[in-house]
PyMOL Python script that loads the backbone (N, CA, C, O; Angstrom):
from pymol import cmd

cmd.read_pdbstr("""\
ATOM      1  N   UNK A   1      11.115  93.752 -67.340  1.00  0.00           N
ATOM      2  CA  UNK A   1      11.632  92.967 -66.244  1.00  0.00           C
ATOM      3  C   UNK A   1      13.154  93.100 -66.253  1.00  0.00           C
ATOM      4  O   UNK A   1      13.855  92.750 -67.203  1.00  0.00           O
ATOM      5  N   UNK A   2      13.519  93.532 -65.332  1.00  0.00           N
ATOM      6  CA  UNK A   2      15.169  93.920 -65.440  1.00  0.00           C
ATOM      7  C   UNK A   2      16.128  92.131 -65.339  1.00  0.00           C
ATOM      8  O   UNK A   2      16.073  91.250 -64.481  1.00  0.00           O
ATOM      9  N   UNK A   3      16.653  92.199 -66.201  1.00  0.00           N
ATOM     10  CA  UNK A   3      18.000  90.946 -66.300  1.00  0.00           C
ATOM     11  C   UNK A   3      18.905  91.733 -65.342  1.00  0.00           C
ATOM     12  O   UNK A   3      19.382  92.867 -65.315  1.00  0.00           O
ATOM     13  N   UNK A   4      18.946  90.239 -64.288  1.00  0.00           N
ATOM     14  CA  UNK A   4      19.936  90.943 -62.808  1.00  0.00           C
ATOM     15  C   UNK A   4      21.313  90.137 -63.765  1.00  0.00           C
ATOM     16  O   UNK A   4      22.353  90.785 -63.880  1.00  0.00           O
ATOM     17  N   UNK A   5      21.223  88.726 -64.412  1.00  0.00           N
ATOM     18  CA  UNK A   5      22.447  88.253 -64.647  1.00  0.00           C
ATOM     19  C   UNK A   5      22.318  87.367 -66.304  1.00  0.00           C
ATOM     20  O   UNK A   5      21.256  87.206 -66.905  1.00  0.00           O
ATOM     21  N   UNK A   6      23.375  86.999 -66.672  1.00  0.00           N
ATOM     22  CA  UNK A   6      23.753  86.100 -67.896  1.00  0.00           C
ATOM     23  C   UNK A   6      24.748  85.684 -68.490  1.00  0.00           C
ATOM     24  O   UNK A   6      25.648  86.291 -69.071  1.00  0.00           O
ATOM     25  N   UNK A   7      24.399  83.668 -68.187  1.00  0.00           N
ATOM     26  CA  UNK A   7      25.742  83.080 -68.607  1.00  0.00           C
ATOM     27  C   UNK A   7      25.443  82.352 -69.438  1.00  0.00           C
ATOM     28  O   UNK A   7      24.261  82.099 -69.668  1.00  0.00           O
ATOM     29  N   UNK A   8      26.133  81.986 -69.902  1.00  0.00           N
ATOM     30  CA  UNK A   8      25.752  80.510 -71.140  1.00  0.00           C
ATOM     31  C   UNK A   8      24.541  80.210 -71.857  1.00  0.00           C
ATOM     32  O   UNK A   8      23.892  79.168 -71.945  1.00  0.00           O
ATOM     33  N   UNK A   9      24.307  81.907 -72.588  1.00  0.00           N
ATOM     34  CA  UNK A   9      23.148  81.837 -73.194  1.00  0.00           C
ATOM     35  C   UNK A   9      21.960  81.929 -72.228  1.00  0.00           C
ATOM     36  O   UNK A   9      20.987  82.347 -72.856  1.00  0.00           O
ATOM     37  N   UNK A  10      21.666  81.697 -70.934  1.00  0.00           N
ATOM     38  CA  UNK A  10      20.880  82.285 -70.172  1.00  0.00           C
ATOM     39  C   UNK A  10      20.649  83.434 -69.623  1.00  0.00           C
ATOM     40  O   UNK A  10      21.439  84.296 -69.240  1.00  0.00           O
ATOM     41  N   UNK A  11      19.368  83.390 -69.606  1.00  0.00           N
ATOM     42  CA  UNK A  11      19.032  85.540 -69.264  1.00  0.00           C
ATOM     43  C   UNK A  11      18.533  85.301 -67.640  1.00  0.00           C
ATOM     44  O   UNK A  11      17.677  84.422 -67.542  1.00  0.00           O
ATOM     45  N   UNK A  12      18.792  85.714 -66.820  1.00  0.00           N
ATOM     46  CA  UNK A  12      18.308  85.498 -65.449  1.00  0.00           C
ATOM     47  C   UNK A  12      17.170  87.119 -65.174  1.00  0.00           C
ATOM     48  O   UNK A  12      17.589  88.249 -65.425  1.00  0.00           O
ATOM     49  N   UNK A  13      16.284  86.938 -64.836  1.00  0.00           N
ATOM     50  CA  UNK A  13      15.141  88.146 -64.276  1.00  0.00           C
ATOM     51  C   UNK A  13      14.661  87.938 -63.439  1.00  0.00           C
ATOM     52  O   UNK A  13      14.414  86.830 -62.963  1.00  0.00           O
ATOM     53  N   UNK A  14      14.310  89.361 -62.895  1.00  0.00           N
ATOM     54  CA  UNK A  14      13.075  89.480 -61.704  1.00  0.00           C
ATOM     55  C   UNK A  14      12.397  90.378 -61.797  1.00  0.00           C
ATOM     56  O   UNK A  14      12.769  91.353 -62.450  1.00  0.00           O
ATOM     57  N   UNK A  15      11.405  90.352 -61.290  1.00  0.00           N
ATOM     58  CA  UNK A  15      10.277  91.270 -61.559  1.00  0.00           C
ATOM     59  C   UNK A  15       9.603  92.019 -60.789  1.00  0.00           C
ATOM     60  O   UNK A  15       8.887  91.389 -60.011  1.00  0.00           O
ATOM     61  N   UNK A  16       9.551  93.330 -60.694  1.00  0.00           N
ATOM     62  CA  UNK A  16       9.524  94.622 -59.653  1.00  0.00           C
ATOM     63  C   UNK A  16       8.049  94.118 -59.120  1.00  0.00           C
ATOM     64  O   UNK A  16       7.134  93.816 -59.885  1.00  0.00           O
ATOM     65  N   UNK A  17       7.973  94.080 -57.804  1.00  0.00           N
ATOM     66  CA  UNK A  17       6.316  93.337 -56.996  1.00  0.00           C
ATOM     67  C   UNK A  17       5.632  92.342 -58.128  1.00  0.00           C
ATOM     68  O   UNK A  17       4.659  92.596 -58.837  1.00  0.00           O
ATOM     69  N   UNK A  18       6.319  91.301 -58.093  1.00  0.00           N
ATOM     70  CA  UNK A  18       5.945  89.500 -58.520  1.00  0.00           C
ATOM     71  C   UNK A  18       5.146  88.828 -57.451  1.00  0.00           C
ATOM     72  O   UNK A  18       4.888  89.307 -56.346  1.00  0.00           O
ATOM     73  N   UNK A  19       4.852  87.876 -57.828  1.00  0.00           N
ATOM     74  CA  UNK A  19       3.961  87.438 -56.936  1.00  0.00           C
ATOM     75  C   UNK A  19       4.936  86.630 -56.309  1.00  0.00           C
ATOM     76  O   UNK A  19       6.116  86.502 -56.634  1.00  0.00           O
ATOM     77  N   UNK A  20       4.019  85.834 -54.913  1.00  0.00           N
ATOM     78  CA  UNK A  20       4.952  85.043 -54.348  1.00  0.00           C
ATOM     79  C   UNK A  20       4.666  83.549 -55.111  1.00  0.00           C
ATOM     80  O   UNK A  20       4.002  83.366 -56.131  1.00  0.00           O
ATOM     81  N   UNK A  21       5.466  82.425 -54.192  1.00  0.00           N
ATOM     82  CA  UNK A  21       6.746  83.062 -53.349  1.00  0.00           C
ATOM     83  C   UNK A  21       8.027  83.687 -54.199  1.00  0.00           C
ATOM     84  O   UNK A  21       8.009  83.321 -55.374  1.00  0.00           O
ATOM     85  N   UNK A  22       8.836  84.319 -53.943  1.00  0.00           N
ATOM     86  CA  UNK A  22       9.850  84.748 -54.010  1.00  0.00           C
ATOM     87  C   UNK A  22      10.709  83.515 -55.019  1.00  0.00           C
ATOM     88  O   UNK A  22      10.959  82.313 -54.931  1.00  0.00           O
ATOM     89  N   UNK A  23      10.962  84.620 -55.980  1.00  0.00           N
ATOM     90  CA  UNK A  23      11.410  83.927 -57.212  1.00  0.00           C
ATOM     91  C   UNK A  23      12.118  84.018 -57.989  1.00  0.00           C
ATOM     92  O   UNK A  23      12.379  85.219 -58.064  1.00  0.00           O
ATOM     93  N   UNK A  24      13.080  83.084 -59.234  1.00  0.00           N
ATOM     94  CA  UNK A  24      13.562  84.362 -60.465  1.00  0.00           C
ATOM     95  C   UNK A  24      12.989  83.651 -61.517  1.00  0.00           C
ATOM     96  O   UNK A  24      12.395  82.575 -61.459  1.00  0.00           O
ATOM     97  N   UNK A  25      13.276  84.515 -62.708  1.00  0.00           N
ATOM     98  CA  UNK A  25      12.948  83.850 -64.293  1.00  0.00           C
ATOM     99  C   UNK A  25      14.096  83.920 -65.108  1.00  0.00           C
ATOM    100  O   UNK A  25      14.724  84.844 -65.625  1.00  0.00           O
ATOM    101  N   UNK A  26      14.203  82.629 -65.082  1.00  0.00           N
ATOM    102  CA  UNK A  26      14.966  81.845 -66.515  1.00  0.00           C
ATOM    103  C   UNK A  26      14.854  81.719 -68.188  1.00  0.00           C
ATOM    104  O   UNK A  26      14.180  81.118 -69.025  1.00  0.00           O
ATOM    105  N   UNK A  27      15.509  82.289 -68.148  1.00  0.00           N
ATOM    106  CA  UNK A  27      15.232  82.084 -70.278  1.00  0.00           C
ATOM    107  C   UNK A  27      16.550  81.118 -70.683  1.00  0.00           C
ATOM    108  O   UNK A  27      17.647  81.101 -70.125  1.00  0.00           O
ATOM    109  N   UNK A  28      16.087  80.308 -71.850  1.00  0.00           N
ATOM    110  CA  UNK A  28      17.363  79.778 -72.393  1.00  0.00           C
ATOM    111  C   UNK A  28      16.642  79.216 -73.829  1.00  0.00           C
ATOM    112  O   UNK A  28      16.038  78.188 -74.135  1.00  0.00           O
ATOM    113  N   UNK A  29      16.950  80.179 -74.379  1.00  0.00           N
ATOM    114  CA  UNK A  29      16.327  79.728 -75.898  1.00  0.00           C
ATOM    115  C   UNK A  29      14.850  80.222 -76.332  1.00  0.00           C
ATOM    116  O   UNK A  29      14.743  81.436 -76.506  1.00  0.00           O
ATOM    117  N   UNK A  30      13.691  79.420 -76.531  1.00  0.00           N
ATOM    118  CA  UNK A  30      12.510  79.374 -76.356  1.00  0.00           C
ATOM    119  C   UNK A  30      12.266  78.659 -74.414  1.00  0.00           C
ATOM    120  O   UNK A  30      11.192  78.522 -73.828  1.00  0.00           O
ATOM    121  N   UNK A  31      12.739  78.555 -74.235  1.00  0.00           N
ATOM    122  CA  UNK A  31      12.327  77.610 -72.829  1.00  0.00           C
ATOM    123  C   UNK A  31      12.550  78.848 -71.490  1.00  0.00           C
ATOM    124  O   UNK A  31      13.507  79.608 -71.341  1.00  0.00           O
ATOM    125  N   UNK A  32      11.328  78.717 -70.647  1.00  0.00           N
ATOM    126  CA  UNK A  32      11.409  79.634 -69.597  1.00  0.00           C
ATOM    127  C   UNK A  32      10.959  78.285 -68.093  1.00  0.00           C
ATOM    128  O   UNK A  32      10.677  77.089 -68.167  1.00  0.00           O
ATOM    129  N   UNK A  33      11.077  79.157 -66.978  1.00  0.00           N
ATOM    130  CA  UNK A  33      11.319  78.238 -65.839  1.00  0.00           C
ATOM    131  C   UNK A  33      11.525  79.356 -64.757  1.00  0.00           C
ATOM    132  O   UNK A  33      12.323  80.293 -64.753  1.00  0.00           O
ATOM    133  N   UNK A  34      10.231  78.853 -63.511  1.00  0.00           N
ATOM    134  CA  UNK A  34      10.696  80.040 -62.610  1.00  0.00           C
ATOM    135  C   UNK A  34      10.808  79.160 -61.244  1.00  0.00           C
ATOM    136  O   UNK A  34      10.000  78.391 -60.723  1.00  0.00           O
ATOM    137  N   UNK A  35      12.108  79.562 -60.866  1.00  0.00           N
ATOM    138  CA  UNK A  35      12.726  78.885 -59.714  1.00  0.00           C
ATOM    139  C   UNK A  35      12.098  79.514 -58.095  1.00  0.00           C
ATOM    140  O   UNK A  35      11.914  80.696 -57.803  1.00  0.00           O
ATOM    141  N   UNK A  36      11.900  78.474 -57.352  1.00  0.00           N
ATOM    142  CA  UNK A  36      11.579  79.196 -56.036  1.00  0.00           C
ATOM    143  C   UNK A  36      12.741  79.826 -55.605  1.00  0.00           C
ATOM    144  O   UNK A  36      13.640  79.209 -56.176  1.00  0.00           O
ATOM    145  N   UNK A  37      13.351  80.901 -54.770  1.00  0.00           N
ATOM    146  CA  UNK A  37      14.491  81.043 -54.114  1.00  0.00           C
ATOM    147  C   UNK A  37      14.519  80.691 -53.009  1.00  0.00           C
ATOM    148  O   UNK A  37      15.578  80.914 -52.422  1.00  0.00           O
ATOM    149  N   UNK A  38      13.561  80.095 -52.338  1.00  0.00           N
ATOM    150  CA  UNK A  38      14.211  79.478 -50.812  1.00  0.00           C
ATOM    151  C   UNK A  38      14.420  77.829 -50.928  1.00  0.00           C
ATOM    152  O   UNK A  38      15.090  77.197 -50.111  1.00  0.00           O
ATOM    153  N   UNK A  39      13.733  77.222 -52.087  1.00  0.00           N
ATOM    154  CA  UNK A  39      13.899  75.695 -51.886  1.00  0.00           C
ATOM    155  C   UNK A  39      14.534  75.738 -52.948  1.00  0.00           C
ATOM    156  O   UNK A  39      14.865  74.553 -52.981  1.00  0.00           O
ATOM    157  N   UNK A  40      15.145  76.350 -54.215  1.00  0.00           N
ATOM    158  CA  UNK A  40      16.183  76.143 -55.914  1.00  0.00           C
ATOM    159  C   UNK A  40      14.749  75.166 -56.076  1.00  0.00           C
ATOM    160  O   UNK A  40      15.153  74.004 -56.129  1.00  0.00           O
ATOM    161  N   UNK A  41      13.972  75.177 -56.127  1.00  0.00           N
ATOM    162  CA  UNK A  41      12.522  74.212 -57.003  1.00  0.00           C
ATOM    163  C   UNK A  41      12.121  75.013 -57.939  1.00  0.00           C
ATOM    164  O   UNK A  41      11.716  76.174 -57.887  1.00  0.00           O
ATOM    165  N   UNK A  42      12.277  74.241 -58.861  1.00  0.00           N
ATOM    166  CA  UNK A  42      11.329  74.639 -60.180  1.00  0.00           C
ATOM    167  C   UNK A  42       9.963  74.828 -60.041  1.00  0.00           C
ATOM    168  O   UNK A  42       9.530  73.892 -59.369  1.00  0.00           O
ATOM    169  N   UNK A  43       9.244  75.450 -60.297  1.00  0.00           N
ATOM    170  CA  UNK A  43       7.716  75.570 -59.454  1.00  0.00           C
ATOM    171  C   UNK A  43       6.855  75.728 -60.601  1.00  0.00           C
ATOM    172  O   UNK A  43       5.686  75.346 -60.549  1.00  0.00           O
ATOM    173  N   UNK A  44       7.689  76.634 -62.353  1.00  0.00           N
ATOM    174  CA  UNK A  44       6.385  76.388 -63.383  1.00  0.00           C
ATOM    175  C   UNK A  44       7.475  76.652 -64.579  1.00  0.00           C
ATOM    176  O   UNK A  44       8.285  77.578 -64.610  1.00  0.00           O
ATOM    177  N   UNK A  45       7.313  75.690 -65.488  1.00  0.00           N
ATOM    178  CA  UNK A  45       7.912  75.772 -66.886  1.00  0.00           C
ATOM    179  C   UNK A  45       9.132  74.902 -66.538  1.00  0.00           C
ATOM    180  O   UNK A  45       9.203  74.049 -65.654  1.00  0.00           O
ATOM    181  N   UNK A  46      10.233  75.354 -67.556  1.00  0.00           N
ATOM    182  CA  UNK A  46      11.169  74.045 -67.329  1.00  0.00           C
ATOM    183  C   UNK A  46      12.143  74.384 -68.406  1.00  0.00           C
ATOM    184  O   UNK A  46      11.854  75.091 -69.372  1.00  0.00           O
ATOM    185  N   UNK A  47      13.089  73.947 -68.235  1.00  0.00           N
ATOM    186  CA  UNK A  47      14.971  74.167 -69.311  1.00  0.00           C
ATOM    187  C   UNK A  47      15.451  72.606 -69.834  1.00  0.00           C
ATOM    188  O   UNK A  47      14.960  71.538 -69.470  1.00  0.00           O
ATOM    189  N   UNK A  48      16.138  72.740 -70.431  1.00  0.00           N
ATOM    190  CA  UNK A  48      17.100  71.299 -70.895  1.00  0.00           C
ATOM    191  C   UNK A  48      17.636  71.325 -69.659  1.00  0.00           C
ATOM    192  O   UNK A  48      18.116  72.274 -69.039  1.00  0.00           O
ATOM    193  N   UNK A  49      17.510  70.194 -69.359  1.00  0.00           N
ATOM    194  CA  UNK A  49      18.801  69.527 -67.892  1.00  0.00           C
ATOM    195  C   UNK A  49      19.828  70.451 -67.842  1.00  0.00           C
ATOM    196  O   UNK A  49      19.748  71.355 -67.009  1.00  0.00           O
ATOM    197  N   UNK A  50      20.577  70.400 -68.427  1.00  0.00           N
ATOM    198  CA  UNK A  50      21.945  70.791 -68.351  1.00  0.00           C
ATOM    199  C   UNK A  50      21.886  72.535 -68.238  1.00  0.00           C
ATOM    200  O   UNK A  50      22.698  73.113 -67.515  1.00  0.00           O
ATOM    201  N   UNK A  51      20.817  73.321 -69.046  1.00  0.00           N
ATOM    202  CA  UNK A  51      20.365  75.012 -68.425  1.00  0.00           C
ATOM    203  C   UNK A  51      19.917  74.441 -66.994  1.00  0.00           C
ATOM    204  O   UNK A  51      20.703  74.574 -66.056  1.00  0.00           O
ATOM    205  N   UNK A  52      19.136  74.042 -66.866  1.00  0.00           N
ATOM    206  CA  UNK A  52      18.474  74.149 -65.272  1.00  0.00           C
ATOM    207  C   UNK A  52      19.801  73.572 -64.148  1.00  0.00           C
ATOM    208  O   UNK A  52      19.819  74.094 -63.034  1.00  0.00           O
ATOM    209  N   UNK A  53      20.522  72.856 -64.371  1.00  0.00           N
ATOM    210  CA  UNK A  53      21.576  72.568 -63.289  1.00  0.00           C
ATOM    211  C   UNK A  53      22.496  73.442 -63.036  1.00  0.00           C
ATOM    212  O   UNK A  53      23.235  73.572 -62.061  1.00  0.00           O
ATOM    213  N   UNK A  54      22.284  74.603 -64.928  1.00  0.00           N
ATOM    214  CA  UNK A  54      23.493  75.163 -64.270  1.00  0.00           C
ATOM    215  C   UNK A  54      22.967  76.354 -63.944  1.00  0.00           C
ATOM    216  O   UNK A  54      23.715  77.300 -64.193  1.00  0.00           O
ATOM    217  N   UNK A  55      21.682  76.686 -63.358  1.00  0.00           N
ATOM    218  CA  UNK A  55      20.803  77.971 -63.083  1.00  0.00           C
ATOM    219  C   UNK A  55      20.704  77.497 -61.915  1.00  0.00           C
ATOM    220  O   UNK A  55      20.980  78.406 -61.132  1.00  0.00           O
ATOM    221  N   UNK A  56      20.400  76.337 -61.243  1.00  0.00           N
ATOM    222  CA  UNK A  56      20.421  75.947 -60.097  1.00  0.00           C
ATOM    223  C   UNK A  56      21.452  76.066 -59.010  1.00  0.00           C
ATOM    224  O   UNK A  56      21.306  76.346 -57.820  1.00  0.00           O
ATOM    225  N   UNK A  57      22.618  75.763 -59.763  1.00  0.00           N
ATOM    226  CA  UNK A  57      23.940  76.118 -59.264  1.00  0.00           C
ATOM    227  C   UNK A  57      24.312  77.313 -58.772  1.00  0.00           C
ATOM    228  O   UNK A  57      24.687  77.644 -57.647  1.00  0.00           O
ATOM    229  N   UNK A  58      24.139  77.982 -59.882  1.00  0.00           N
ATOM    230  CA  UNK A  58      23.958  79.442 -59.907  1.00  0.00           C
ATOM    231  C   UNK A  58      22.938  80.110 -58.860  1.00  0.00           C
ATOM    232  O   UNK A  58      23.130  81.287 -58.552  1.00  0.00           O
ATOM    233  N   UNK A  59      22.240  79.651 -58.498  1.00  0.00           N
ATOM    234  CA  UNK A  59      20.871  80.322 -57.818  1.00  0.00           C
ATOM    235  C   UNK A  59      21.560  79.997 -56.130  1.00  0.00           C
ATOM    236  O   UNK A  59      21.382  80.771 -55.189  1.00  0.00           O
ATOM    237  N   UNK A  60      22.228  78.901 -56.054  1.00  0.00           N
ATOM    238  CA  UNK A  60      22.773  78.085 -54.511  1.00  0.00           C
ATOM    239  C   UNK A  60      24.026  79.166 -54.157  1.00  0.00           C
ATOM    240  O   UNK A  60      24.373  79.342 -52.989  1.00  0.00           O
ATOM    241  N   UNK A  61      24.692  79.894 -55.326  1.00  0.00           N
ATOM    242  CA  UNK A  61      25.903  80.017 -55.141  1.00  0.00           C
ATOM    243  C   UNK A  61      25.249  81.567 -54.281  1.00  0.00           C
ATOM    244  O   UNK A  61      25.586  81.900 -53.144  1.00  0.00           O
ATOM    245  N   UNK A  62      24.326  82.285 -55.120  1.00  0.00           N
ATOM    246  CA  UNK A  62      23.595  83.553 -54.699  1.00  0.00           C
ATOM    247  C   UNK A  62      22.795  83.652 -54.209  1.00  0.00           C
ATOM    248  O   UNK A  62      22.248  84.741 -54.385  1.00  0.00           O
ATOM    249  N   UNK A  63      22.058  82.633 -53.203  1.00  0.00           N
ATOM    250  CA  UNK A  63      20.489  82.462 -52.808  1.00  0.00           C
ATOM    251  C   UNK A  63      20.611  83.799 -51.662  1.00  0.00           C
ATOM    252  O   UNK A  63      19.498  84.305 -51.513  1.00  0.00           O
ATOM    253  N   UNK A  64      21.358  84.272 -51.084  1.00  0.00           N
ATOM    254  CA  UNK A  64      20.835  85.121 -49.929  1.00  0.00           C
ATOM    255  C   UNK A  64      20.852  86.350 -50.587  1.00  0.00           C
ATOM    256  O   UNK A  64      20.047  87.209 -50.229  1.00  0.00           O
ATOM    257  N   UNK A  65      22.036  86.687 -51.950  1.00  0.00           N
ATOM    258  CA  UNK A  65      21.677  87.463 -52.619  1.00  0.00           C
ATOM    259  C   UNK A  65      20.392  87.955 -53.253  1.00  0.00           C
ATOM    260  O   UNK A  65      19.992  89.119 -53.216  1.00  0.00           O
ATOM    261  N   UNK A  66      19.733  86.824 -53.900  1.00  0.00           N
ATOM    262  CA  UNK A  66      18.454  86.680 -54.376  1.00  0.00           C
ATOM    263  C   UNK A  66      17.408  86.874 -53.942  1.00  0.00           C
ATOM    264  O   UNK A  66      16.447  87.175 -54.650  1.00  0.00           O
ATOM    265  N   UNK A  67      17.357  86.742 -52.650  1.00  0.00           N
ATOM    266  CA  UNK A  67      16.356  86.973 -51.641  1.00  0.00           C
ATOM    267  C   UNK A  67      16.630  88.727 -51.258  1.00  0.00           C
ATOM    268  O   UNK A  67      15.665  89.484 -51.159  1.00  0.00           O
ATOM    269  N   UNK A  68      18.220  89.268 -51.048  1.00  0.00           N
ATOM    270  CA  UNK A  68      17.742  90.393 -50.834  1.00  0.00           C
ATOM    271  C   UNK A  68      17.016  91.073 -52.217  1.00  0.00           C
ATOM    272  O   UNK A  68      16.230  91.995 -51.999  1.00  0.00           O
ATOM    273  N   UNK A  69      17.190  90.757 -53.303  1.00  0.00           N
ATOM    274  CA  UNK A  69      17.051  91.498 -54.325  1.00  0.00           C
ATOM    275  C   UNK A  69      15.482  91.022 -54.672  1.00  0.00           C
ATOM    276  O   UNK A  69      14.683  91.777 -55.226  1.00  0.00           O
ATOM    277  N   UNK A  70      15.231  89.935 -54.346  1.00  0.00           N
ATOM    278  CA  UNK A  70      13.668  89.855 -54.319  1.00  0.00           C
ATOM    279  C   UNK A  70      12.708  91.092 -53.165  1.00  0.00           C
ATOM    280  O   UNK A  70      11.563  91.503 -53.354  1.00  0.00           O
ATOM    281  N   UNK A  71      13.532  91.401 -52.138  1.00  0.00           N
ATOM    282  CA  UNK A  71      12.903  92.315 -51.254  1.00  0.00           C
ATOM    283  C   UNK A  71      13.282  93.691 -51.924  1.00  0.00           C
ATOM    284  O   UNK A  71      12.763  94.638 -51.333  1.00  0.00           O
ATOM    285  N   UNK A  72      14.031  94.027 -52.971  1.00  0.00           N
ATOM    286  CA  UNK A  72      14.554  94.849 -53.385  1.00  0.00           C
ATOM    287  C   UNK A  72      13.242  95.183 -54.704  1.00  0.00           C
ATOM    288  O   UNK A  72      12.731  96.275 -54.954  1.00  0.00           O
ATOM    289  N   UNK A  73      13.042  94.228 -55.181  1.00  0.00           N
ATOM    290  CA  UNK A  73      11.448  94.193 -56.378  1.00  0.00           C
ATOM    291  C   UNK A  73      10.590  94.584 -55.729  1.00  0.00           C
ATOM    292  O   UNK A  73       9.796  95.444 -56.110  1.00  0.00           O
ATOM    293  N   UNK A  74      10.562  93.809 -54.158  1.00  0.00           N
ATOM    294  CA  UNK A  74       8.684  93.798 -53.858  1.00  0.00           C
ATOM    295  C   UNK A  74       8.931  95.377 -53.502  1.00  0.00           C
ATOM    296  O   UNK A  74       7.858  95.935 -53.734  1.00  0.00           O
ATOM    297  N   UNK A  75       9.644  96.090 -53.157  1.00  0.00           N
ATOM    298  CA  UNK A  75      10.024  97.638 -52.849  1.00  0.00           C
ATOM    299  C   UNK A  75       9.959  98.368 -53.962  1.00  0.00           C
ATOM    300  O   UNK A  75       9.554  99.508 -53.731  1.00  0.00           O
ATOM    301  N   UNK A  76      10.179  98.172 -54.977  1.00  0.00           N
ATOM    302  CA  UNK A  76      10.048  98.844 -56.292  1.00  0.00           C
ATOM    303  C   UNK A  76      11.832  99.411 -56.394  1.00  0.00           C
ATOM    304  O   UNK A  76      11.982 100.203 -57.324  1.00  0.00           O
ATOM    305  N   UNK A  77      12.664  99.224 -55.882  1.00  0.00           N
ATOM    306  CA  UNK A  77      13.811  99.950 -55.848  1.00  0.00           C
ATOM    307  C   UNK A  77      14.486  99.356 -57.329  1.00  0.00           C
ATOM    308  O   UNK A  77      13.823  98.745 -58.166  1.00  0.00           O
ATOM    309  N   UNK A  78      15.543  99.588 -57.421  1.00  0.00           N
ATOM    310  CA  UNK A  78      16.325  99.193 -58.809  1.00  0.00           C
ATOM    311  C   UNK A  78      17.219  98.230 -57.973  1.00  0.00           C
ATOM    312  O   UNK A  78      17.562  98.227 -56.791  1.00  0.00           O
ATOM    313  N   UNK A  79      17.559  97.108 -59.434  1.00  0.00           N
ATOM    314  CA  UNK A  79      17.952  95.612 -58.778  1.00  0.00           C
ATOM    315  C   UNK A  79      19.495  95.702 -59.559  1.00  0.00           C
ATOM    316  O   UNK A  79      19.782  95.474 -60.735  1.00  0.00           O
ATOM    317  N   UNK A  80      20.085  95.993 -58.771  1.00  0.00           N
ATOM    318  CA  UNK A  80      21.712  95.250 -59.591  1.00  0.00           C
ATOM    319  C   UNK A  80      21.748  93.984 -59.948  1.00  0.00           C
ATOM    320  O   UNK A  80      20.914  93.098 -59.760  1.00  0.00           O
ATOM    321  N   UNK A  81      22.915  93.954 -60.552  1.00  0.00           N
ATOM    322  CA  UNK A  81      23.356  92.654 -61.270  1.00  0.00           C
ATOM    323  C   UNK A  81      24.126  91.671 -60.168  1.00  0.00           C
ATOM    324  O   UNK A  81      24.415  91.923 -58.999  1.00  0.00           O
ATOM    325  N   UNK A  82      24.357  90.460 -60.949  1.00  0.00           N
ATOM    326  CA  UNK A  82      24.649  89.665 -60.323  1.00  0.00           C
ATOM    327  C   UNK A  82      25.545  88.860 -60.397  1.00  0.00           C
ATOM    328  O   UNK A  82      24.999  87.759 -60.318  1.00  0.00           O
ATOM    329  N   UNK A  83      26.969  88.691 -60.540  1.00  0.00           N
ATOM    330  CA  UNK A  83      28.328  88.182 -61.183  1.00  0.00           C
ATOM    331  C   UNK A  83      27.744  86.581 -61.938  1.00  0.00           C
ATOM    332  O   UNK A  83      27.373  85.725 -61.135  1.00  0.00           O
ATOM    333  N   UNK A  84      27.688  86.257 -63.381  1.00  0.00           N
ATOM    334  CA  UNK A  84      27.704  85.320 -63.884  1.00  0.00           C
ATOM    335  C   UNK A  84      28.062  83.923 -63.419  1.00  0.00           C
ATOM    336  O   UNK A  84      28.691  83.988 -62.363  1.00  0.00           O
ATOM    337  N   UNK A  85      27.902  82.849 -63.785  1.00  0.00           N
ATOM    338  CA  UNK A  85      28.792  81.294 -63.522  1.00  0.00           C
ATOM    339  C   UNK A  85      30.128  82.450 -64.407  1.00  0.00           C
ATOM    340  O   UNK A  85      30.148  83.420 -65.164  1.00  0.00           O
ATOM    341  N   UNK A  86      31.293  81.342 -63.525  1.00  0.00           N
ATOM    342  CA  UNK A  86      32.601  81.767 -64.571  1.00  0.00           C
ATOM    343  C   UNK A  86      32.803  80.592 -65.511  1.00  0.00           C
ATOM    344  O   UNK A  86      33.684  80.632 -66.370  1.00  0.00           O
TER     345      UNK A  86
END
""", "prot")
cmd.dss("prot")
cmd.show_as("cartoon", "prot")
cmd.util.cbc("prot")
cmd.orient("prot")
């Protein structure tokens, strides 16, 4: 699963034709969490507060990004990266 990004100990992924809806995956430690990209909802698994607000943040700052690069998976194409939180 290619890591598009990573800040603060978080690994951000997506996954080449995932299922829907349209999504990413979160790592932070042992703890995983996969965010919707059109509503930032947590939809299965889960982070310490303070990873998930700041993946959330993160996800608001890039959501149209995310979405192209989710159409960029369901295509099979290769997914660039994605500038970190600073």
């Amino acid at each position: 699963m290619p890591e598009i990004s990573r800040f603060y100990g978080i690994v951000i992924k997506m996954y080449h034709a995932d299922h829907p809806p349209p999504h990413l995956h979160a790592e932070y430690g042992e703890h995983r969490v996969l965010i919707n990209l059109r509503t930032l909802g947590v939809f299965a698994g889960s982070l310490p507060p303070r990873a998930l607000a700041l993946v959330i943040e993160w996800a608001a700052y890039h959501q149209q990004e995310l979405l192209e690069l989710w159409e960029q998976a369901a295509a099979l194409q290769s997914l660039s990266r994605i500038d970190p939180l600073p």
